[in-house]
C-alpha positions as a printed NumPy array, in Angstrom:
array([[ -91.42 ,  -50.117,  101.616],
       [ -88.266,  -48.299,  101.248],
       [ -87.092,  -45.522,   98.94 ],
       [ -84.168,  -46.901,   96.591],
       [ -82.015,  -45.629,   93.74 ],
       [ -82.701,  -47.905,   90.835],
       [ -79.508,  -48.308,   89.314],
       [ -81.165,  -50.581,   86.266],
       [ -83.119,  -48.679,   83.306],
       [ -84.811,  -52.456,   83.133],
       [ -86.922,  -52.005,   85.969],
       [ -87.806,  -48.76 ,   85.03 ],
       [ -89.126,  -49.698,   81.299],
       [ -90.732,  -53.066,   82.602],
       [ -93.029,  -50.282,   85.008],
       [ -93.484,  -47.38 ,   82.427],
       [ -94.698,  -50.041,   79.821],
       [ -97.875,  -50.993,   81.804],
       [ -98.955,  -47.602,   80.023],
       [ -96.701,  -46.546,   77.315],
       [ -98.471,  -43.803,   75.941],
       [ -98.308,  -42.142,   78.985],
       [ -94.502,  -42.803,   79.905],
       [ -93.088,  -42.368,   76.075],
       [ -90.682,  -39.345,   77.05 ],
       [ -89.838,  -41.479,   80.437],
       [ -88.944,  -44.744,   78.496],
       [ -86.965,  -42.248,   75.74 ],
       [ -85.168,  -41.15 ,   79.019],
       [ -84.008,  -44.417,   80.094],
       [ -82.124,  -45.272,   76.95 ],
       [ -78.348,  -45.523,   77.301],
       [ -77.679,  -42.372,   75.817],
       [ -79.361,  -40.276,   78.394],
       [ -78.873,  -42.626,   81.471],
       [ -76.222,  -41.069,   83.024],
       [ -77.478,  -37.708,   82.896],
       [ -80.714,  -39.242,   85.295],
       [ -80.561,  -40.18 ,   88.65 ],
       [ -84.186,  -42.058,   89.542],
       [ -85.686,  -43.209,   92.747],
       [ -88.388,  -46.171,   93.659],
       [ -90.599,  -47.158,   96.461],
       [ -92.97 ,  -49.608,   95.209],
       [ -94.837,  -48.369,   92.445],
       [ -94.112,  -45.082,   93.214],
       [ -90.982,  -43.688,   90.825],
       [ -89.214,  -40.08 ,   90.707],
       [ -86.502,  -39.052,   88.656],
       [ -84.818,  -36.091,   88.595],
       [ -84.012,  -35.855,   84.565],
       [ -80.34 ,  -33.497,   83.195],
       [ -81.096,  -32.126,   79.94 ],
       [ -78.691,  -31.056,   77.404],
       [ -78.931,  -27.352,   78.591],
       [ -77.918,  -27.949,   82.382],
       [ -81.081,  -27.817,   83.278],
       [ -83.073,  -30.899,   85.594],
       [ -86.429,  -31.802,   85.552],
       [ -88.59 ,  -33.619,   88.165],
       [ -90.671,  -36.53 ,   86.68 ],
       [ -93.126,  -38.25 ,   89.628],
       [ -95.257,  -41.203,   88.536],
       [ -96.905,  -44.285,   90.164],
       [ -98.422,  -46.64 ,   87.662],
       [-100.752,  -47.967,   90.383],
       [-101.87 ,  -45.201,   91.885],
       [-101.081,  -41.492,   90.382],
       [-102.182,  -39.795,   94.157],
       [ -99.236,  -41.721,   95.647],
       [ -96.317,  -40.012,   93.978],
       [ -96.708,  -37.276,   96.27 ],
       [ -96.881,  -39.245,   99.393],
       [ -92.729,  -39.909,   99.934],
       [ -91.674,  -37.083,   96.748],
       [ -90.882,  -33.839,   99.181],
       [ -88.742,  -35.679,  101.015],
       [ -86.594,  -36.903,   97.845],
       [ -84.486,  -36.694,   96.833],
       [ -82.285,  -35.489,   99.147],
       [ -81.152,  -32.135,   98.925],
       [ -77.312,  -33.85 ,   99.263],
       [ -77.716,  -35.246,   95.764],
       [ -75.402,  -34.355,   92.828],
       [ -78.134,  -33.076,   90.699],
       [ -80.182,  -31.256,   93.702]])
């Protein structure tokens, strides 16, 4: 599989929901409000986001509903170190 941006909070909230309770500030994060601010990244079930708070400040969030081991496995190569928010 390859490493994507995921340019639709959709896909994002259909893969956070298969556990909600552990995803709630995730799924807050994808509302349209705070979108913009987040630039997120996919292989499989593997997502990363890197997440702009209100301060300036960006946060890394790493999660793969299917497997919580494989996050790591493509994440220190992403995103890369090019990227707007990096």
């Amino acid at each position: 599989m390859t490493t994507r941006v995921v340019d639709d909070p959709g896909e994002l909230a259909a893969l956070f929901e298969r556990d909600r309770h552990d995803h709630i500030y995730a799924l807050a994060d994808l509302d349209e409000r705070f979108w913009a601010a987040n630039t997120w990244w996919r292989n499989g079930d593997t997502t990363m986001g890197l997440i702009g708070l209100p301060e300036g400040q960006t946060i890394v969030y790493a999660v793969s509903a299917a497997d919580p081991r494989q996050r790591w496995r493509w994440s220190p190569s992403y995103p890369p170190r090019s990227h707007q928010h990096w």
